[in-house]
C-alpha positions as CSV (number, residue, x, y, z in Angstrom):
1,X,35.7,8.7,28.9
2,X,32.1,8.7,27.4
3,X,31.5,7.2,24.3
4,X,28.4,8.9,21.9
5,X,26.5,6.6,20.5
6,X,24.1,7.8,17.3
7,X,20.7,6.8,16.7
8,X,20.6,4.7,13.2
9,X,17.8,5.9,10.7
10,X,15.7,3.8,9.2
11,X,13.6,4.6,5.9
12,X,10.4,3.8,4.5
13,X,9.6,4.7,1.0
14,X,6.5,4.2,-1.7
15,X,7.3,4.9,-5.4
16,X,5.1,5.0,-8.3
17,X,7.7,3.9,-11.3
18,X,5.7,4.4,-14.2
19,X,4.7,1.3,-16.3
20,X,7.6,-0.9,-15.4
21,X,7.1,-3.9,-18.2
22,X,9.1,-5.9,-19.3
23,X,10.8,-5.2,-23.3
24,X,7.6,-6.0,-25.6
25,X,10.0,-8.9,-26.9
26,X,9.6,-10.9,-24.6
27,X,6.1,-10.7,-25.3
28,X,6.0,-11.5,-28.5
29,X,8.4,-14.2,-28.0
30,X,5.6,-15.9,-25.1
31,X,8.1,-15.2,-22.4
32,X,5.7,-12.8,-20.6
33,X,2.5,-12.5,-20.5
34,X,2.3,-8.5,-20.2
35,X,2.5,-6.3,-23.0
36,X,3.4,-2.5,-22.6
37,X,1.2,-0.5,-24.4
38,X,3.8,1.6,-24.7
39,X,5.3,3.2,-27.9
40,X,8.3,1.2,-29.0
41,X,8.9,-0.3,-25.8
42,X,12.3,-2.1,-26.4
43,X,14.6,-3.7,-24.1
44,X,17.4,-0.7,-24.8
45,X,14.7,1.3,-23.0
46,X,14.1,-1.0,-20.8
47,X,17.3,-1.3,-19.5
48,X,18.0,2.2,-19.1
49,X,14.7,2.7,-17.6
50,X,16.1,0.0,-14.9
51,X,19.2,2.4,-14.8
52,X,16.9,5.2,-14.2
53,X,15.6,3.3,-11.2
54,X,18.5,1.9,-9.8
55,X,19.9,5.7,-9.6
56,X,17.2,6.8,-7.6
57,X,17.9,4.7,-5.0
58,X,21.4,5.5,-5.4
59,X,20.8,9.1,-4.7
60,X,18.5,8.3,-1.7
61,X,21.5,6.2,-0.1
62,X,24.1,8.9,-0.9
63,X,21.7,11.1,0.8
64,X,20.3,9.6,3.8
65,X,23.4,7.3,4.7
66,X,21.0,4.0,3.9
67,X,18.5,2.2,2.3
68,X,15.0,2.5,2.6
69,X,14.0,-1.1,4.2
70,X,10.5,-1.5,3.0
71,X,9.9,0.2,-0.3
72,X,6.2,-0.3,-1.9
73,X,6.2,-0.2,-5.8
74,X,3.1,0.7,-7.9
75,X,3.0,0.5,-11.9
76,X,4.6,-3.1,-11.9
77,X,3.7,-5.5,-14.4
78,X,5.4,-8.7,-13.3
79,X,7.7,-10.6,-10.6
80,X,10.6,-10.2,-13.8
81,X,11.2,-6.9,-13.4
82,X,11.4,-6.9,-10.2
83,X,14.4,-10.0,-10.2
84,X,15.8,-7.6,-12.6
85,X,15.1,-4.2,-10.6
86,X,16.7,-5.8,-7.0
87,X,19.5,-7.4,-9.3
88,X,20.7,-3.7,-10.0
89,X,23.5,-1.7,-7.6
90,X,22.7,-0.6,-5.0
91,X,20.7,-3.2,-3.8
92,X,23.7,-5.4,-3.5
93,X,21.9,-8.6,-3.4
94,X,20.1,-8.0,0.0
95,X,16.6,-7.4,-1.5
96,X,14.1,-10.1,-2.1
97,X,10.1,-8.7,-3.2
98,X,6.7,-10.0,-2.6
99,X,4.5,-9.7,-5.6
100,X,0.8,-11.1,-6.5
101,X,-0.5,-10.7,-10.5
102,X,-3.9,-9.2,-10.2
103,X,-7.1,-8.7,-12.1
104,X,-6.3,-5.3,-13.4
105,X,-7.5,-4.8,-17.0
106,X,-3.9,-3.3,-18.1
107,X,-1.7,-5.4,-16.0
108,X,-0.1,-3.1,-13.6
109,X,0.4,-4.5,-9.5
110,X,1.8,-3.5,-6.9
111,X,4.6,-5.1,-4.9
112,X,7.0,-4.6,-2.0
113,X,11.0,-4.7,-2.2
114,X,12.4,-5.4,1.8
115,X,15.4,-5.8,2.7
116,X,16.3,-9.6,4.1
117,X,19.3,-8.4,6.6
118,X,17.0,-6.5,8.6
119,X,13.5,-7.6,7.7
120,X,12.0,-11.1,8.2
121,X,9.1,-11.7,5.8
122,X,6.2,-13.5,7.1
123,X,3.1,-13.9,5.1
124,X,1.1,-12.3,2.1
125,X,-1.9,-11.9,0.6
126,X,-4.1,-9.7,-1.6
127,X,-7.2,-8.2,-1.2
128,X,-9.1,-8.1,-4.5
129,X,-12.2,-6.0,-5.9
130,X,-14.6,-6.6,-8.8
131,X,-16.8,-4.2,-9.5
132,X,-20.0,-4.2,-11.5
133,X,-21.3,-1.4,-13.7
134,X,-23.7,-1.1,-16.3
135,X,-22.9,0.5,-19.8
136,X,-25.3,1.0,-23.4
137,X,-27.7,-1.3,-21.4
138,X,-25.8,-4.0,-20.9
139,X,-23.9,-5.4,-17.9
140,X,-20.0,-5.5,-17.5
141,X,-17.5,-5.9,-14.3
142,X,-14.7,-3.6,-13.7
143,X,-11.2,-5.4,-12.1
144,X,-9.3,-3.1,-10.4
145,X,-5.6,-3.4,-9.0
146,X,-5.4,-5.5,-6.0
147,X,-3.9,-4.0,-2.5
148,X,-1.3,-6.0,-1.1
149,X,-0.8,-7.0,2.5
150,X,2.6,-8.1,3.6
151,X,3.1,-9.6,7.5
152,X,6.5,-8.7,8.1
153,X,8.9,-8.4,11.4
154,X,11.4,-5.9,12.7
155,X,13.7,-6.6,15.8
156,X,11.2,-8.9,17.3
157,X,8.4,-6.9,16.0
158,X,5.2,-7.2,13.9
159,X,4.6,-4.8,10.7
160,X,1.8,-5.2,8.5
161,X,2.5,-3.4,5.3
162,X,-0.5,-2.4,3.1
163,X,0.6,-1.6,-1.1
164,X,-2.4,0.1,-2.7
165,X,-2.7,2.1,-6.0
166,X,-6.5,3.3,-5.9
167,X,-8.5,4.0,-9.1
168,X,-7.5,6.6,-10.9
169,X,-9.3,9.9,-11.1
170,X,-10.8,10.1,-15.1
171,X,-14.6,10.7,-16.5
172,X,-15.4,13.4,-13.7
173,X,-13.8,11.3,-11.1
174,X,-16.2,7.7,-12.1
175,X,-13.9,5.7,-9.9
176,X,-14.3,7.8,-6.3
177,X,-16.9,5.3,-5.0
178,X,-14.5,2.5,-6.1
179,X,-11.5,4.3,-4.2
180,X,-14.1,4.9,-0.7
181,X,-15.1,1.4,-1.6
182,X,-11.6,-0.2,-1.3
183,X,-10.1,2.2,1.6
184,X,-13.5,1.3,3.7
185,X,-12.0,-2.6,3.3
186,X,-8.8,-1.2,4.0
187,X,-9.9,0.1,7.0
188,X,-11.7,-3.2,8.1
189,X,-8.0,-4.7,8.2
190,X,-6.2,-2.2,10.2
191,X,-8.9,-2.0,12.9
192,X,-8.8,-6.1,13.0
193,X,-5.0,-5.8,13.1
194,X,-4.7,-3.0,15.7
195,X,-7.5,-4.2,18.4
196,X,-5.4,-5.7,21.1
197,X,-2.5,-7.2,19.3
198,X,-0.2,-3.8,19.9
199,X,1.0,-4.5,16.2
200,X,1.6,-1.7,14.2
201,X,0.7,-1.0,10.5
202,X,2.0,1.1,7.3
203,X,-0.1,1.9,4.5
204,X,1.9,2.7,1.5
205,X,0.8,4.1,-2.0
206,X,-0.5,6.4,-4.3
207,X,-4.3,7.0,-3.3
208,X,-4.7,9.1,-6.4
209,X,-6.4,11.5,-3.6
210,X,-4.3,14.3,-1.4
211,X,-3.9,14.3,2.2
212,X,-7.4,16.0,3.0
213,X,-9.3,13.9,1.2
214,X,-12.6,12.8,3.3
215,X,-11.9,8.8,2.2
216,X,-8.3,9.5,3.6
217,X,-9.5,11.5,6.8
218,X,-11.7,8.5,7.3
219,X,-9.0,5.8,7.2
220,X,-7.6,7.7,10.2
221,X,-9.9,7.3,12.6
222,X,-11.8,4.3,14.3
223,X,-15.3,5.9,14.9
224,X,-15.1,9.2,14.4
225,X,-13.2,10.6,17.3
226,X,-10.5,8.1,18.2
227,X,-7.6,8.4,16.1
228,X,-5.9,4.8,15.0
229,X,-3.1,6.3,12.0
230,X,-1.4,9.1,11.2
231,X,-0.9,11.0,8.2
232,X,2.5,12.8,8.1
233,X,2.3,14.0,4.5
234,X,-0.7,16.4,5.7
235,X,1.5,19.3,6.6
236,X,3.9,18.5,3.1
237,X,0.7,19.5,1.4
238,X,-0.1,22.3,3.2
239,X,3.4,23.3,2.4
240,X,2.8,22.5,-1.3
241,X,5.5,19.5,-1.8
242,X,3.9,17.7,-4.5
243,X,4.9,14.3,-5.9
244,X,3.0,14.1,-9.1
245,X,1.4,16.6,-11.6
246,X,-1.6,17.1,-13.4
247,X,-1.1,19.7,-16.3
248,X,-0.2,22.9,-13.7
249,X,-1.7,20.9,-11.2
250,X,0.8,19.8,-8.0
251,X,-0.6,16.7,-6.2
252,X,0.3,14.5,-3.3
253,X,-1.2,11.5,-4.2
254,X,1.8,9.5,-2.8
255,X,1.5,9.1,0.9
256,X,2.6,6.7,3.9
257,X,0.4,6.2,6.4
258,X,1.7,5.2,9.8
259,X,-0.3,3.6,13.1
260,X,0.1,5.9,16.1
261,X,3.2,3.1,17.5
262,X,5.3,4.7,15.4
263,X,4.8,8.1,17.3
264,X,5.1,6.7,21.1
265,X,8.7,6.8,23.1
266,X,8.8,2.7,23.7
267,X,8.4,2.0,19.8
268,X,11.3,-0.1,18.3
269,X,11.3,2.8,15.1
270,X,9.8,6.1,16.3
271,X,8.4,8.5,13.6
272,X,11.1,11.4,12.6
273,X,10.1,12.8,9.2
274,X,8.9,12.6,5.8
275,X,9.5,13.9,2.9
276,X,8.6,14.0,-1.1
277,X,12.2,13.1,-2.7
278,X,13.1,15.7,-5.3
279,X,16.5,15.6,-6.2
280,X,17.4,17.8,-8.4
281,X,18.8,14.8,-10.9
282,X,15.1,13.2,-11.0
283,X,13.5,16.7,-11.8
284,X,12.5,17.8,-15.6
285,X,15.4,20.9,-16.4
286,X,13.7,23.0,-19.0
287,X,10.9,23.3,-21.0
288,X,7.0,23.9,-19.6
289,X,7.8,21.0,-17.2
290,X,10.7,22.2,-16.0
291,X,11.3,21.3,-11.8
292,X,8.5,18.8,-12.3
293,X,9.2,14.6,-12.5
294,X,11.5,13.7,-15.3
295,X,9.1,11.2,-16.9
296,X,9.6,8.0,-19.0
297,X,7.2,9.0,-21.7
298,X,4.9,12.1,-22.5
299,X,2.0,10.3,-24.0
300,X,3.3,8.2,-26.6
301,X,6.5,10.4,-26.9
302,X,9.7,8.9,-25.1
303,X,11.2,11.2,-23.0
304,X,13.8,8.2,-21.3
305,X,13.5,9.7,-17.5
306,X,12.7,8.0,-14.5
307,X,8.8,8.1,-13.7
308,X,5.8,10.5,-13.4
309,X,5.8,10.6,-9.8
310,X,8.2,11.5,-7.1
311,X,9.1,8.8,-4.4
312,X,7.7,9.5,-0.7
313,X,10.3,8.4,2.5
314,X,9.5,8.4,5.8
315,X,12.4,8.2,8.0
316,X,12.8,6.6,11.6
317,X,14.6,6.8,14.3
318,X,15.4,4.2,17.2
């Protein structure tokens, strides 16, 4: 008698959550040091937000049978909300984060949830850009959000994790040469990482560029012709899957972005999909918006949904 033995799945997600922050209380009380900006942003909403969150990830495990085990975050103010984020069910207590404040004018980072029982963490650091501009004649410096880069190990073997949330696009796209500037750097890293050490690398956030993007196409390869990553959210887009909006707009501006490991036979997790998460629960259901992200707030009007954005996966086997 022969026993069948299934391959596990593993997952790999990024989500933008939309101006996580803690209740503007706690501000105003000098237990944080990051206020919202946000209309009325009380910790009734704040909670339920958290709820919002916490269901999202309940709906991926319901779905896929797991966890994602490495889940980037953008749009996070502080290391409190993420004690109270992996506090929340379905984590189950197995979650620890890695989070660095950064120089960005409103406060937003970016950070990365893992999960301890299968993930040893290593080492981090941030890699940090100031920018200088001149405005009216006089000189100013522009701080940006920094991109995070986790060392972390899997059965015995190395992943470095790269968190970015580029520049946004505003004022006729202003902040492409800051974007080009900061995935050039990127770049710089992986190829230092991936010349002869055989470890492999994931690059996870919302470049606030899609998939064909030139600075994107240019992350991928070493000098032109030999290919170090891969970008399996090229065909979503070509397929029109979109993870955020922009009036009528559909954009895929969240994307993982794997080194070519992940795709060879001997790898310890071998690429099997991706995919932009739209359950139908985290979906707008009327209205102009309707089948779009159910967002927390529409400008300054409070809308109580999850986020402006979609999550991204990308799902393993081994």
């Amino acid at each position: 008698m022969s026993i069948k033995v299934e391959n596990r799945n593993e997952l790999m997600m990024f989500y933008n959550v939309e101006n996580l922050f803690p209740p503007d209380e706690k501000f105003q009380k000098g237990e944080s040091r990051k206020f919202s900006g946000l209309k009325k942003w009380n910790a009734w909403r704040y909670n339920h937000k958290l709820h919002r969150l916490s269901h999202v990830f309940e709906l991926i495990e319901k779905e896929k049978k797991t966890l994602p085990m490495i889940i980037g975050l953008a749009e996070i103010a502080d290391s409190s909300v993420l004690e109270d984020l992996v506090n929340m069910e379905p984590f189950g207590g197995r979650y620890s984060y890695i989070h660095h404040d950064s120089l960005d004018e409103r406060g937003v980072d970016t950070a990365l949830l893992y999960d301890r029982t299968k993930i040893k963490f290593i080492e981090s650091e941030t890699m940090s850009f100031i920018f200088e501009f001149e405005e009216d004649g006089r000189d100013g410096i522009d701080t940006t959000r920094d991109v995070l880069q986790c060392k972390l190990e899997y059965e015995n073997e190395i992943i470095h994790a790269f968190v970015l949330h580029l520049p946004s696009k505003r004022e006729q796209d202003i902040n492409q040469p800051k974007r080009d500037y900061i995935l050039k750097n990127v770049k710089e890293r992986v190829l230092e990482l991936i010349k002869g050490s055989g470890e492999t690398v994931v690059i996870l956030g919302d470049f606030n560029e899609n998939p064909y993007a030139e600075n994107i196409n240019y992350l991928l390869y070493k000098d032109g012709s030999e290919k170090i990553l891969e970008n399996p959210f090229m065909h979503l887009y070509a397929e029109r899957k979109y993870s955020t909006y922009y009036q009528r707009q559909g954009l895929l501006f969240d994307q993982i972005i794997l080194s070519r490991d992940f795709f060879l036979h001997n790898s310890v997790l071998n690429f099997r999909n991706a995919e932009v998460f739209t359950h139908e629960d985290i979906k707008t259901r009327e209205g102009k918006y309707q089948g779009k992200p159910f967002r927390t707030y529409a400008g300054t009007r409070y809308l109580g949904g999850y986020s402006d954005h979609f999550p991204v996966l990308v799902e393993f086997s081994k």
